[in-house]
C-alpha positions as CSV (number, residue, x, y, z in Angstrom):
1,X,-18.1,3.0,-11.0
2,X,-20.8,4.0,-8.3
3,X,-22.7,0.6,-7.2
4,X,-19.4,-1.2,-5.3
5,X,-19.0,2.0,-3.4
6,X,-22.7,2.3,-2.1
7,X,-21.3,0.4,0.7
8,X,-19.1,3.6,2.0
9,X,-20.8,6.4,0.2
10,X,-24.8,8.2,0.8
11,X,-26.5,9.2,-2.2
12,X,-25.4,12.6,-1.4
13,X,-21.6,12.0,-1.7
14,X,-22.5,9.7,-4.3
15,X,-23.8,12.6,-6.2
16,X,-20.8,14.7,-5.3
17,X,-18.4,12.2,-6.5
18,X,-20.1,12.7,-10.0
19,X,-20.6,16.2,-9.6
20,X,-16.8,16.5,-9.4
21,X,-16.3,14.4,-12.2
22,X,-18.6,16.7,-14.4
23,X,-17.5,20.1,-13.6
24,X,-13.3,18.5,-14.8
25,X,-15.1,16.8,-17.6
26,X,-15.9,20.3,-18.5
27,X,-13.3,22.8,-16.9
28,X,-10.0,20.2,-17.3
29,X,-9.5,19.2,-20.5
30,X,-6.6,16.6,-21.6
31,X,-4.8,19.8,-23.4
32,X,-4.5,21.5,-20.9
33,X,-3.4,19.4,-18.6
34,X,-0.5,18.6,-21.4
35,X,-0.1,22.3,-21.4
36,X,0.9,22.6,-17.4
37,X,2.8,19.9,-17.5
38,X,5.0,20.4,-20.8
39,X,5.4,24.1,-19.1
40,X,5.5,23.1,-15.5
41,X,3.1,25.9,-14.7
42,X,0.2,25.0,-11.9
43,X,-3.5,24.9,-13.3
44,X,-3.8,28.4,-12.1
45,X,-7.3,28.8,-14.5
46,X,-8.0,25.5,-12.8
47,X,-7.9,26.2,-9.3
48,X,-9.4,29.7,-9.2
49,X,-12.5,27.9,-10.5
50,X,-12.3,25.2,-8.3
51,X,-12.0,27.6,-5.1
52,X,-15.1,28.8,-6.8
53,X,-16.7,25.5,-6.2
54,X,-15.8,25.3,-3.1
55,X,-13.3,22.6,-2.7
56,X,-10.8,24.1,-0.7
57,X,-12.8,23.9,2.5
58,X,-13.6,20.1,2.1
59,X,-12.4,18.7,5.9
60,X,-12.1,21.6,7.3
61,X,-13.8,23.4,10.9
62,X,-17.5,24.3,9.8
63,X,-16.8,27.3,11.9
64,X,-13.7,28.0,9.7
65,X,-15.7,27.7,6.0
66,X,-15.5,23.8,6.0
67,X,-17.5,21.3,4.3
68,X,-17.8,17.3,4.2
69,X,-15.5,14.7,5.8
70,X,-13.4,12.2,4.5
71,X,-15.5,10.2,2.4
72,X,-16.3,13.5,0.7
73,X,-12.2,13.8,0.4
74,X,-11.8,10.5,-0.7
75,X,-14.7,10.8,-3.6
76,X,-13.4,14.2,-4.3
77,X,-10.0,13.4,-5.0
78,X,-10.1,10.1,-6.8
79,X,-12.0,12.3,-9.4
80,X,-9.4,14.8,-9.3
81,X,-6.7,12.6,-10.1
82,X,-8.4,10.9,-12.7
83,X,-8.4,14.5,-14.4
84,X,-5.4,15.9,-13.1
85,X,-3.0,14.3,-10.5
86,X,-1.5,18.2,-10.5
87,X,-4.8,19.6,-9.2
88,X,-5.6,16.5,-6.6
89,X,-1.7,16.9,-5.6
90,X,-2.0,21.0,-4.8
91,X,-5.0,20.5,-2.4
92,X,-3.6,17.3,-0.8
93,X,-0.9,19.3,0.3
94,X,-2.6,22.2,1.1
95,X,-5.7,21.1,3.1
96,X,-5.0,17.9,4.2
97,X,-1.6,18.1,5.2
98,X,-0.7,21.9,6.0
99,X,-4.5,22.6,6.3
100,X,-5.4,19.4,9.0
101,X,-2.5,20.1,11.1
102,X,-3.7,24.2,11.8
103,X,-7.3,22.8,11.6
104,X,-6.0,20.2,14.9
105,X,-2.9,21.8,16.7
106,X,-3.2,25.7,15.5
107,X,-4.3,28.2,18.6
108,X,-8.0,29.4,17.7
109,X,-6.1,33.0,16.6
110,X,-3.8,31.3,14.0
111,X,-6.9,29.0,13.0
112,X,-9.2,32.1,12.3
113,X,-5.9,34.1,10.6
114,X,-5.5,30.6,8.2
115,X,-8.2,28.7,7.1
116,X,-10.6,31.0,5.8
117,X,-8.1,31.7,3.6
118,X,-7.2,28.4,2.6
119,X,-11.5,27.4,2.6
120,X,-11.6,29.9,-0.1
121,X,-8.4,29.6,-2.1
122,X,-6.9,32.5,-1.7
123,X,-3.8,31.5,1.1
124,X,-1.1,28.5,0.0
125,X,0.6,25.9,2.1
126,X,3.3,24.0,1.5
127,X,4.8,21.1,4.0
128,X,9.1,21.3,4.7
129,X,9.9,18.0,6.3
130,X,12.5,15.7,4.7
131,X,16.2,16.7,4.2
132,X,19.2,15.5,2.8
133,X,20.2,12.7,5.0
134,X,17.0,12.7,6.6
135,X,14.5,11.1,3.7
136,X,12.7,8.1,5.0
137,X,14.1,8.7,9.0
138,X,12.8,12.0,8.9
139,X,12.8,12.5,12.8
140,X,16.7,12.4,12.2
141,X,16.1,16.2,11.0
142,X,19.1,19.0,11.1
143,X,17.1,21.7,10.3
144,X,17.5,24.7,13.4
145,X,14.9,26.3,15.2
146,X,16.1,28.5,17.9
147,X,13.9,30.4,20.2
148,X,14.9,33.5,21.0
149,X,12.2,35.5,23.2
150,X,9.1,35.7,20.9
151,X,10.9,34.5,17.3
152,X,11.9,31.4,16.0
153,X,14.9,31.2,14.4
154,X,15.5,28.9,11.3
155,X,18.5,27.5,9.8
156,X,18.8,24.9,7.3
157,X,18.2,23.0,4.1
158,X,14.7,21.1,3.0
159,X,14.6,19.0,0.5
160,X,11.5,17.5,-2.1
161,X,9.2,20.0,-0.8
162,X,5.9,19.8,-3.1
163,X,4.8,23.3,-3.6
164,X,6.9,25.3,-2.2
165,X,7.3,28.0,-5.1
166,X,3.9,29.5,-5.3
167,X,3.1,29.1,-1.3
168,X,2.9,31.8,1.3
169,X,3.2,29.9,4.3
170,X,5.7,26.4,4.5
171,X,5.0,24.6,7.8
172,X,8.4,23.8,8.4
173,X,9.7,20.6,10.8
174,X,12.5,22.0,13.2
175,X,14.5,21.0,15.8
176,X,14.2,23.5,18.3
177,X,15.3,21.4,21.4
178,X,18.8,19.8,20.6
179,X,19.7,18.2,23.6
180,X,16.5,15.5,23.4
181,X,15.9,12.4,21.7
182,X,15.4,12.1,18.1
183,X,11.8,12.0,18.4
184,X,11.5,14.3,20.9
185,X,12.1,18.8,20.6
186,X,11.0,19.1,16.9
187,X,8.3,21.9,16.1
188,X,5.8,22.8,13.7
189,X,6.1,26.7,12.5
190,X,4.3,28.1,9.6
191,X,7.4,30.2,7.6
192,X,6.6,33.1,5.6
193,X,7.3,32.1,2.1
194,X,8.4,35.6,1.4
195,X,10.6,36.1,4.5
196,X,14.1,37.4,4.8
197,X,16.5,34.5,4.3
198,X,14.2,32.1,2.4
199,X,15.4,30.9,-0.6
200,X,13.2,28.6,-3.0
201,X,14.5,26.5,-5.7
202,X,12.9,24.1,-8.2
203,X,14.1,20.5,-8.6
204,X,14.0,19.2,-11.7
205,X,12.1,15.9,-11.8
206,X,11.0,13.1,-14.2
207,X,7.1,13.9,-13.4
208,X,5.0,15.5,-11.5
209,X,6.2,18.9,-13.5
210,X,2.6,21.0,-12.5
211,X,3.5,20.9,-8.9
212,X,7.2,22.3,-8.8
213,X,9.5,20.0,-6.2
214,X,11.9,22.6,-4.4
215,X,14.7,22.5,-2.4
216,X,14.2,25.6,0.6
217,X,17.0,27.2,1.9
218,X,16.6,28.9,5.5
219,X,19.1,31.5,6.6
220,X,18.4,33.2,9.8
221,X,14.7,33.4,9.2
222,X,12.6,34.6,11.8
223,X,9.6,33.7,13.0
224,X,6.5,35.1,15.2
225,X,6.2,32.7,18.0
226,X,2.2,33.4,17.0
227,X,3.3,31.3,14.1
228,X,4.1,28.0,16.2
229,X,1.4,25.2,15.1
230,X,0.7,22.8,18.2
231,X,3.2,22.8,21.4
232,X,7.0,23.7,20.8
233,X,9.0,20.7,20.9
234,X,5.4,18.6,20.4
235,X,5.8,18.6,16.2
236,X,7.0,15.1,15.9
237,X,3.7,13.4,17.1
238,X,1.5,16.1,15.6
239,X,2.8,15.5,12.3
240,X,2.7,11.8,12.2
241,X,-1.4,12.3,13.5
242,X,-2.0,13.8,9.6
243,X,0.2,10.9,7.9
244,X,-2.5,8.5,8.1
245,X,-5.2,11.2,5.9
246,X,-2.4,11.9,3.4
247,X,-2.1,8.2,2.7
248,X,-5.2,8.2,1.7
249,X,-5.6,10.7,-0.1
250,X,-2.5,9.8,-2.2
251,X,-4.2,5.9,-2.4
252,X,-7.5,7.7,-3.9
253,X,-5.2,9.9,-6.4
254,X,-3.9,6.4,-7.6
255,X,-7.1,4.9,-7.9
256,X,-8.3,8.0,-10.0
257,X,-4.8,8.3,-12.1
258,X,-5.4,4.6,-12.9
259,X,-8.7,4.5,-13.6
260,X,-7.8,7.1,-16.2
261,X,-5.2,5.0,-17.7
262,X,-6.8,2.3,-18.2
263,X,-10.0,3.8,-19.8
264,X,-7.3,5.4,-22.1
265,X,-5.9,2.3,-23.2
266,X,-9.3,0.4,-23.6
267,X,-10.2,3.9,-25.7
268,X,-6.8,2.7,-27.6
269,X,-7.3,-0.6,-27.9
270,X,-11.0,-1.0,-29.3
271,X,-10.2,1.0,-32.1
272,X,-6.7,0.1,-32.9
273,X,-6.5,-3.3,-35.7
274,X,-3.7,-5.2,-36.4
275,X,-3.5,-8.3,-38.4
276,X,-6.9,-8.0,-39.6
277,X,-8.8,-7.2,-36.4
278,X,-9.1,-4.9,-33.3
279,X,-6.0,-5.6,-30.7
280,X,-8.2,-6.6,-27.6
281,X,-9.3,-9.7,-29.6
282,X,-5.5,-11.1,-28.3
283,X,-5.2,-12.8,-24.7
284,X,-2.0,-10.3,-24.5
285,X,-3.5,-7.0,-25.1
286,X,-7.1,-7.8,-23.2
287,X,-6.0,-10.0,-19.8
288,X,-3.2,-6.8,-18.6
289,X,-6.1,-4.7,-19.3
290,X,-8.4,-7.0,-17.0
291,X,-5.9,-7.3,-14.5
292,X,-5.5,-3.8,-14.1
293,X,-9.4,-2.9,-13.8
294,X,-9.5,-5.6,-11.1
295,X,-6.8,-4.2,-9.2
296,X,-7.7,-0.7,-9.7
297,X,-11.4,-1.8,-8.3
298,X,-9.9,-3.5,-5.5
299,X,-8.1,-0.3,-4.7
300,X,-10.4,1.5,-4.6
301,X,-12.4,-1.0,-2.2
302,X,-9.0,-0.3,0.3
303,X,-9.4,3.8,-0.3
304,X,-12.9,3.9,0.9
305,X,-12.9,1.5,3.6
306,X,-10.1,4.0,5.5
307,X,-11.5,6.9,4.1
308,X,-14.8,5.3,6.2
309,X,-12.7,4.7,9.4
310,X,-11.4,8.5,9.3
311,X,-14.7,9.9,9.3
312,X,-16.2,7.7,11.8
313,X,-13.2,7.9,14.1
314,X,-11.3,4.7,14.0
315,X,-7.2,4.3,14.2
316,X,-6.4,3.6,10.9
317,X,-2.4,3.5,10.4
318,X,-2.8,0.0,9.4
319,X,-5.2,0.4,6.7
320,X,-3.8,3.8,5.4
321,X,-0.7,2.4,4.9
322,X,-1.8,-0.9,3.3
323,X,-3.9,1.5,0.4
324,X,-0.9,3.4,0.0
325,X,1.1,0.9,-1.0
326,X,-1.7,-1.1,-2.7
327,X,-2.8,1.4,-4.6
328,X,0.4,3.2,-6.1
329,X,2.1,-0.2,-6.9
330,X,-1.3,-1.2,-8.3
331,X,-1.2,2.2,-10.7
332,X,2.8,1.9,-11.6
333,X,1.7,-1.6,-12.8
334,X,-1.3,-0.1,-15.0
335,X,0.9,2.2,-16.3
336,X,3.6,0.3,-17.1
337,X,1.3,-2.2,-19.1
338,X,-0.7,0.6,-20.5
339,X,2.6,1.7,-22.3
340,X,3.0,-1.5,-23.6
341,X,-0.6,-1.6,-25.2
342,X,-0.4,1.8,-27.0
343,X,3.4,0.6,-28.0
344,X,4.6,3.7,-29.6
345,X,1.8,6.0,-28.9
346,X,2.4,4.7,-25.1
347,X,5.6,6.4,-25.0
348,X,4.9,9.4,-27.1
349,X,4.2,13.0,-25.8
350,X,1.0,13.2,-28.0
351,X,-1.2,11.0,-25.0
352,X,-1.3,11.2,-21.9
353,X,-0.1,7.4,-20.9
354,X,3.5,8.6,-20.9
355,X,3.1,11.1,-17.7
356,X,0.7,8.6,-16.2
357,X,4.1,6.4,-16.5
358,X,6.3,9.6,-15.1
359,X,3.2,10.4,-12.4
360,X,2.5,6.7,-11.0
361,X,6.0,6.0,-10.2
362,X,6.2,9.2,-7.2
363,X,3.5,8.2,-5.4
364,X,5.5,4.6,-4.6
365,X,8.1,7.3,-3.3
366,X,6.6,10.0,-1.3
367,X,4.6,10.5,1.5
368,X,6.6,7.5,2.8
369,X,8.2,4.5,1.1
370,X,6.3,2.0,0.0
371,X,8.9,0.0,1.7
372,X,8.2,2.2,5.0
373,X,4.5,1.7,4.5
374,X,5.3,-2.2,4.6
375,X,7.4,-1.6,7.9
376,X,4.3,0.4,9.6
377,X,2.0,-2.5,8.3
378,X,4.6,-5.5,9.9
379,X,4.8,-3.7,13.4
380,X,0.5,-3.4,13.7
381,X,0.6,-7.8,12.6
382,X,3.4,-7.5,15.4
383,X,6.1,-8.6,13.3
């Protein structure tokens, strides 16, 4: 799958995107991947070697250890996913979300204290923004942040929050001006994992097992001020300014975890006879399959063409959004009728169709509703 995206990619990144796919060909096998996710334990073998590689820094400051733009993210990640959706998941949350928003709003000390850590693997990130109550309106946040000469002081609950148990920072959403509007007096504050009055808890979940959900607890943690990311009360717009990268991100983990899918139920289905010959010779085995490559490709058309506005500088809400939505409907659907083609062996622990079935159907869910997505896409057609 290289000539249709020789529109959007060099040779170079074209050569990347295969480079990627090598080294997990090699280094992720579909065992082990079983293996974290029956144990919901992270690919910790897996990432030291791929901080090796150097795929932490991807989008990052040159002057900070970065490499490549977003069309290097975008080829990058939709190789992940087709390997693991656990790996492409921890450094989406790492470096594009917690990573892009130091990277823009951080002061050049907490840039230089950060992300040469996070270029080379060795700090962790996660994001604490939705709460009970607060899911989908998420600027309707409880969560406390008091200033109190040069701390911030933290109370309350966040919920769903991807990483959170093997992080040492969680850029935390709080409100630390009250009295304004909804929108208005929320911050950005990199918490301590490990400080006094954090609590951690893991949320069990249908998928997505490798990279723990949690539930985080604040009690009367403080905070350096030197900690604050961007301008206090400012975190409401500085977060939404790194929504539009982790759509697409998550759109290129969709493309890759369906890409996979299907090439495991064409694996299936070429080899698998019934009634005297091989299952694809029937309309109802081979036309979901076709359907699903078609979409899949088309995805990955939508991917790359706002990967391609992000690293040459054009607003892209729209078009995030409309590959978000595209793309993990698109790989819910593959998975669903990949399930059916296997039959049994679809739904059975032994292959790897069953947690494409459990992965596909959170990306439709977070990093905002597909139904949200559809709101976003209405308002920019002016509806």
């Amino acid at each position: 799958m290289t000539d249709e995206l020789k529109p959007f990619l060099d040779e170079s990144q074209l050569q990347w995107r295969e480079t990627v796919h090598r080294f997990l060909a090699k280094n992720c096998l579909p065992d082990y991947v079983r293996e974290c996710d029956e144990q919901k334990k992270l690919p910790e073998e897996l990432l030291e070697k791929v901080a090796e590689q150097g795929w932490f820094a991807v989008t990052l400051p040159e002057e900070h250890g970065g490499i490549g733009g977003y069309l290097e993210m975008a080829a990058m990640v939709e190789m992940a996913a087709y390997h693991s959706i656990a790996l492409a998941r921890h450094w989406n949350l790492n470096v594009n979300m917690v990573g892009g928003a130091i990277a823009r709003f951080g002061s050049p000390e907490l840039k230089e204290r950060m992300l040469p850590g996070l270029a080379e693997g060795r700090l962790r990130f996660a994001f604490a923004l939705s709460e009970n109550g607060a899911g989908s309106d998420a600027a309707a946040l409880r969560t406390k942040g008091q200033v109190d000469g040069d701390v911030i002081r933290l109370n309350g609950t966040k919920m769903w929050i991807s990483g959170a148990m093997v992080a040492d920072y969680i850029l935390t959403a709080c409100r630390t001006d009250p009295g304004s509007k909804k929108h208005d007096g929320i911050s950005l504050v990199l918490v301590p994992a490990k400080a006094p009055g954090v609590e951690v808890t893991p949320i069990p979940m249908l998928g997505g097992h490798a990279v723990r959900t949690c539930e985080v607890n604040l009690d009367d943690v403080e905070v350096p001020m030197d900690l604050l990311v961007g301008e206090l009360h400012g975190g409401w717009k500085q977060a939404l300014s790194v929504v539009a990268k982790e759509r697409v991100s998550l759109a290129c983990m969709c493309v890759g975890g369906a890409q996979a899918a299907i090439d495991l139920a064409v694996e299936y289905a070429t080899q698998r006879e019934q009634f005297g010959r091989k299952i694809t010779a029937f309309q109802a085995v081979s036309y979901p399959l076709v359907d699903a490559q078609t979409r899949t490709d088309a995805a990955r058309m939508l991917a790359y063409r706002a990967a391609w506005l992000l690293d040459n500088g054009y607003p892209c809400d729209r078009e995030a959004s409309q590959t978000k939505v595209f793309a993990s409907d698109s790989y819910m659907k593959t998975a669903v009728d990949g399930v059916q083609v296997m039959g049994a062996n679809g739904y059975a622990a032994e292959y790897a169709m069953q947690r494409h079935f459990r992965e596909a159907k959170l990306f439709q869910i977070f990093g905002g509703t597909n139904e949200i997505q559809r709101i976003v896409i209405g308002r920019a057609m002016g509806l």
